[in-house]
C-alpha positions in Angstrom: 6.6 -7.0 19.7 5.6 -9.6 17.6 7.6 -11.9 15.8 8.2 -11.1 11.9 10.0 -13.8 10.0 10.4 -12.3 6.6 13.7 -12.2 6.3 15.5 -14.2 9.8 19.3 -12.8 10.6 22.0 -15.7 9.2 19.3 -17.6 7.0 20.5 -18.4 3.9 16.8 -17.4 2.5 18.3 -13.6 3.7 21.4 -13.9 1.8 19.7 -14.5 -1.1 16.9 -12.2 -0.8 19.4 -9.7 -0.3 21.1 -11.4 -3.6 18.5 -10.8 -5.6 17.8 -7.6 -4.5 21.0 -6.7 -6.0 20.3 -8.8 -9.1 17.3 -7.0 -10.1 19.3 -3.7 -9.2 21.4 -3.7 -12.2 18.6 -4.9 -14.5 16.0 -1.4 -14.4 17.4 0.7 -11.6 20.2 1.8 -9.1 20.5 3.3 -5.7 20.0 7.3 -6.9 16.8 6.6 -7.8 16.0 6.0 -3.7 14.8 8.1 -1.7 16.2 8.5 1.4 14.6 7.7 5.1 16.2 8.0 8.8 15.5 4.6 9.2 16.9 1.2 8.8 15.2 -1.6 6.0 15.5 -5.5 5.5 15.3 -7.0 2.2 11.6 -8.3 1.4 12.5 -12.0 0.3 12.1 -12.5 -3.8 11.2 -16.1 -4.0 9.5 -18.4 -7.1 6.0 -19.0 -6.4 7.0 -22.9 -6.3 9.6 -21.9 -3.3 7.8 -23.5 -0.3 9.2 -20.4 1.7 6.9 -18.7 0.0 3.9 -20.3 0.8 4.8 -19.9 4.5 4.8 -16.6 4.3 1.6 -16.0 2.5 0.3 -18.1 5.0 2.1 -16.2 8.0 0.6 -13.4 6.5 4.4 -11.7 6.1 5.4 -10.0 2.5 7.1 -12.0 -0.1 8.0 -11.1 -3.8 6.9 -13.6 -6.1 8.8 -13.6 -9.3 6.7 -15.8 -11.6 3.3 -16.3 -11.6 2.8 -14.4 -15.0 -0.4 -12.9 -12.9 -0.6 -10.4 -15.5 1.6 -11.0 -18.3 -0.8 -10.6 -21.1 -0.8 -6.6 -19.4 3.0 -6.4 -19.7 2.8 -5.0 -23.7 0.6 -2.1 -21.8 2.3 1.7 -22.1 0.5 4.9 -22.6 -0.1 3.9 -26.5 -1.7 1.0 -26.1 -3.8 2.0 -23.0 -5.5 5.3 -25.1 -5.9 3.6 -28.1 -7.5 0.4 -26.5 -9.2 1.2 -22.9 -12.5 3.3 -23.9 -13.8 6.6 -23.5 -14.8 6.1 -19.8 -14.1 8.5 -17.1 -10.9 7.8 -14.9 -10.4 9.1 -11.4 -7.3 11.4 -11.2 -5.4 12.8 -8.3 -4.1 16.1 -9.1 -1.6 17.3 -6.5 1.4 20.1 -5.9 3.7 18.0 -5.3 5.1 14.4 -5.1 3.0 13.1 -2.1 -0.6 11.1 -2.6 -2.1 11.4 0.6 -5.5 9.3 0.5 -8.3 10.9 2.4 -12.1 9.7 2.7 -14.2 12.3 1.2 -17.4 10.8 3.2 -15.5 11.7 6.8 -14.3 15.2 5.7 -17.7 16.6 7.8 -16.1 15.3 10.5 -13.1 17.7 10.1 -14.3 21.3 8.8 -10.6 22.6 8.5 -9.2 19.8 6.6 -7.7 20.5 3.6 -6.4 17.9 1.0 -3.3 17.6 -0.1 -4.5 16.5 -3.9 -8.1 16.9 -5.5 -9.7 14.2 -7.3 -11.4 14.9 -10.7 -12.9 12.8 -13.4 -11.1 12.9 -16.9 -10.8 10.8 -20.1 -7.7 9.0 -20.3 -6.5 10.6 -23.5 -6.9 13.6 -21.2 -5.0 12.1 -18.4 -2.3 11.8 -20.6 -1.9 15.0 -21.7 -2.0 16.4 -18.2 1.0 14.1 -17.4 3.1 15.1 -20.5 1.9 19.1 -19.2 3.3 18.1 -16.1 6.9 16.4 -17.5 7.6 18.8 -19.5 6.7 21.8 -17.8 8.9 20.7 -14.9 7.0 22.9 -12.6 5.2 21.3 -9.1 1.8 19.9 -10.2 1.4 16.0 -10.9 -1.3 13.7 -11.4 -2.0 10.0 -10.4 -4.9 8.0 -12.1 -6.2 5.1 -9.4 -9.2 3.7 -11.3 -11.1 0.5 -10.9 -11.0 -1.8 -13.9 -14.6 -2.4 -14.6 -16.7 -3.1 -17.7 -16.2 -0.1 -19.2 -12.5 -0.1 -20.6 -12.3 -1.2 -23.8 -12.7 -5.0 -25.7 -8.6 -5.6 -26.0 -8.4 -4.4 -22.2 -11.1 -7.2 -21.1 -9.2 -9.6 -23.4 -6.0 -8.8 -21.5 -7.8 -8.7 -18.0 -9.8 -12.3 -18.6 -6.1 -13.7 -19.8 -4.6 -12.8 -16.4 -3.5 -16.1 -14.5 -6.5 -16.2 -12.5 -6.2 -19.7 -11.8 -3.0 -19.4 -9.8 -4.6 -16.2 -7.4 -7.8 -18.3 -7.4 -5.9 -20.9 -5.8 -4.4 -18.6 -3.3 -7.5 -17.1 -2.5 -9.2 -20.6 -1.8 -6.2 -22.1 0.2 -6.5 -19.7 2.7 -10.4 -19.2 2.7 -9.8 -15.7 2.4 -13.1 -13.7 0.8 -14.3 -12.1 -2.2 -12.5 -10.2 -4.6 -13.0 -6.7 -4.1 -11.4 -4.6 -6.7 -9.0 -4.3 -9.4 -7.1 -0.8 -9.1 -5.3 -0.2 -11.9 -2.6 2.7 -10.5 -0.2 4.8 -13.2 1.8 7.6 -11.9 4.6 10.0 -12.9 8.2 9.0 -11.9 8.6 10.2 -7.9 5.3 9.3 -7.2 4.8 8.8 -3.5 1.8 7.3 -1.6 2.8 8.2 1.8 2.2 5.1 4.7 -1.2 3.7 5.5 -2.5 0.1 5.9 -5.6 -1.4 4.3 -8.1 -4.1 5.7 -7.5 -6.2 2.8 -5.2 -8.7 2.0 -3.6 -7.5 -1.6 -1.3 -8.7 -4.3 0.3 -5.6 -6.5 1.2 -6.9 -9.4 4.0 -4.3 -11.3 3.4 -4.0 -15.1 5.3 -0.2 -16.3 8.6 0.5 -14.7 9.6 0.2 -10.7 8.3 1.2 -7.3 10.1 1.1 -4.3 7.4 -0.8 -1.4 8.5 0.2 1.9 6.6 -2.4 4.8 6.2 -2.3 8.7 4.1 -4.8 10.3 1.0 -4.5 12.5 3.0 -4.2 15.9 4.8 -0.9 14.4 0.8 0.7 15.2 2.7 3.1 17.9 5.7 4.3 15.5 3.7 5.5 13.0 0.8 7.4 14.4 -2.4 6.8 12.2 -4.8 9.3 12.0 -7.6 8.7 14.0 -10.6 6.5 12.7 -13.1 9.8 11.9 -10.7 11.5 10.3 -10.2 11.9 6.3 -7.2 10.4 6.3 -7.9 7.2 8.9 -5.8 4.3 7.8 -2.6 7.1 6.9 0.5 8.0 9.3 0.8 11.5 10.2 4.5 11.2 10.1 6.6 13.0 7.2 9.0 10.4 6.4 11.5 13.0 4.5 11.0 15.4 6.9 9.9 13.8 10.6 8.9 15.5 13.6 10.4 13.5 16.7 9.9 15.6 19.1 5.8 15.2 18.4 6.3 11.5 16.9 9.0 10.3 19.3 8.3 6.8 18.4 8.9 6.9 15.2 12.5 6.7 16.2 11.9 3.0 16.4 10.5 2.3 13.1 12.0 -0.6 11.1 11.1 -1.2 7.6 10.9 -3.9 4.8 11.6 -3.0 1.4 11.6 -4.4 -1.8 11.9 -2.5 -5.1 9.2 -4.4 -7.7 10.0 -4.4 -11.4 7.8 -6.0 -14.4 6.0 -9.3 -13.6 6.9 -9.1 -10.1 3.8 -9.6 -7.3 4.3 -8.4 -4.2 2.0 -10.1 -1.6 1.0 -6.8 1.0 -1.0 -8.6 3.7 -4.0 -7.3 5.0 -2.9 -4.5 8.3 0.8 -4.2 6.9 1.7 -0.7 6.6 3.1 0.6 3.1 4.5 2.9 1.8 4.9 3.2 -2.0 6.9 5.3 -4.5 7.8 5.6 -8.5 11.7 5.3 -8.7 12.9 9.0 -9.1 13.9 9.7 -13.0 12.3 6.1 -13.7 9.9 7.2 -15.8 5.5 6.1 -15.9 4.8 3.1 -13.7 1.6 1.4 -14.1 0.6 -1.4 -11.7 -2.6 -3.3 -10.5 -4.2 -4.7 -7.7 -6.1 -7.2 -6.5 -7.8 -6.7 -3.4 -9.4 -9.5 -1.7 -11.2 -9.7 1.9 -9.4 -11.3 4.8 -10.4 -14.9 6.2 -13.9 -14.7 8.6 -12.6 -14.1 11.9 -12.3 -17.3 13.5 -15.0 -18.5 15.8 -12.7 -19.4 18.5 -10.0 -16.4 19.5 -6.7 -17.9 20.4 -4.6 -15.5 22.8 -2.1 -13.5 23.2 -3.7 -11.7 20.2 -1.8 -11.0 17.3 -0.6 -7.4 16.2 -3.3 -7.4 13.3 -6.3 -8.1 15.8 -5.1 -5.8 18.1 -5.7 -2.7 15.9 -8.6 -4.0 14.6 -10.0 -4.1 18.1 -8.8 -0.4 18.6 -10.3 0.5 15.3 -13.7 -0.9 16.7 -13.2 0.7 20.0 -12.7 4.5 18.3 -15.7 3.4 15.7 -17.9 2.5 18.7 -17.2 5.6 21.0 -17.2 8.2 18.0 -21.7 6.7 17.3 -21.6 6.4 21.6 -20.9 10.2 22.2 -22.2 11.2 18.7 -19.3 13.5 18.1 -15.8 12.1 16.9 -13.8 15.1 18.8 -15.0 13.9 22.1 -13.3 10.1 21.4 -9.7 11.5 22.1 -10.4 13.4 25.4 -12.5 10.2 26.7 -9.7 8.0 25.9 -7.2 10.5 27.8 -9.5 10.8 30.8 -9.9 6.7 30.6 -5.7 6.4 31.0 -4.1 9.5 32.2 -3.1 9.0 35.8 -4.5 5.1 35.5 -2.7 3.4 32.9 0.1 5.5 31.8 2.4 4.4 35.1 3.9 1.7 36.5 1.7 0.9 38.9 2.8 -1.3 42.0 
């Protein structure tokens, strides 16, 4: 496996992640709000943005939670009020699901998969809409909830822009440039109902999710982790997710998952959590914590560099799998014949210990 540094065991940088994981504990939230997993988390480390631990482990690519780069402080007097009365009568994209979990799926690969069927439905609503479908949903205490993950674009209103163009843009400026990483991609702005889950699945992107509303609970595994968590495969709806139920897993088809080892780190307020590009997380709105409303900032990872250096890391690894399934899905022209090539390629050959 490969190394991961975030938190090392007898560091004092451990201790006092650890510290002020507690610390922020008895500001906003307590242990019953958790959900519980059969497996075993470290601390994420909580660090000033002036710590120069954290700059190593930006540059390491390994999480960190940086407590004060008031990223987006001019968006931390958002609620629900504010929001309808000042971000436009756009459309908003809505997830609408039957119960707590936010599987992603890619609706441009569900012809890949005729019997798939998604686990939440996305529809187009006005936010004043989107709001009343989450009160519905509080108060009727029944099974339905709803998640709006829209793009911030030129349509929200002139206060929102005001707000958005007052974000600290020079500090994640900086960081994009110091580590020659690309362009900007997106701005997601995310508010869910309290118990909110989006289940495991890693991005190509590096991204900083900057906490606005209430808390979430970011559960990490590194690249290497690949094997315990059992993506979906590339062609399917739901590439990039684990097929694993993390309240309810199956170890006798998932027997790796045994081995899983998370990071965690529960994000309040003006935190920024740094989620670098191929990290798996997994991400959830405190139970009984009430609306959390964060954003993201997506930005593309660093050209590849011209000269490989080797062993490969865990990140380049899967990307070089993720090019192999792309490659042999447009080769044999149908994405159900990439698993029983691959099985031919290794059964017998590569799954021994040959002498």
């Amino acid at each position: 496996m490969a190394t991961v540094t975030v938190v090392p065991e007898g560091d004092s940088s451990a201790a006092e992640s650890g510290a002020a994981f507690s610390d922020i504990h008895s500001a906003g939230w307590d242990e019953s709000q958790l959900r519980k997993y059969p497996f075993q988390c470290r601390p994420i480390p909580r660090l000033s943005q002036n710590d120069p631990r954290a700059e190593i482990l930006i540059n390491n690519e390994e999480p960190v939670v940086l407590t004060d780069t008031s990223l987006v402080c001019p968006a931390l007097k958002w609620d629900l009020s504010y929001l309808q009365e000042n971000i436009g009568n756009g459309d908003f994209s809505v997830y609408i699901a039957q119960n707590h979990k936010f599987l992603y799926y890619d609706e441009k690969k569900m012809a890949n998969f005729e019997n798939f069927i998604p686990q939440s439905q996305r529809v187009e609503m006005k936010f004043s809409e989107f709001v009343s479908r989450m009160h519905q949903a509080e108060q009727s205490g029944g099974r339905e909830r709803v998640y709006l993950q829209q793009t911030l674009n030129d349509t929200v209103g002139r206060k929102i822009v005001m707000d958005f163009l007052g974000f600290n843009w020079n500090w994640i400026n900086k960081q994009q440039a110091k580590r020659n990483w690309g362009q900007l991609t997106s701005n997601l702005l995310l508010i869910g109902m309290e118990g909110n889950v989006t289940p495991a699945h890693y991005d190509e992107q590096q991204n900083f999710f900057a906490q606005i509303k209430g808390y979430k609970r970011c559960i990490l595994f590194p690249p290497d982790q690949f094997d315990c968590l059992y993506p979906y495969p590339v062609h399917h709806p739901c590439d990039r997710q684990s097929q694993v139920d993390f309240e309810n897993p199956d170890c006798v088809k998932f027997p790796n998952f045994k081995n899983v080892f998370g990071y965690e780190a529960v994000v309040g307020p003006g935190d920024v959590l740094y989620i670098p590009m191929y990290w798996w997380h997994h991400i959830e709105s405190l139970l009984n914590g009430g609306v959390t409303i964060t954003v993201n900032f997506w930005y593309k990872g660093a050209p590849t560099p011209k000269r490989i250096e080797y062993p490969l890391k865990a990140h380049q690894k899967v990307a070089i799998m993720r090019n192999i399934e792309k490659m042999l899905g447009e080769a044999l022209g149908d994405p159900h014949e990439v698993g029983p090539l691959l099985n031919m390629m290794i059964k017998g050959r590569y799954d021994q210990n040959l002498s």
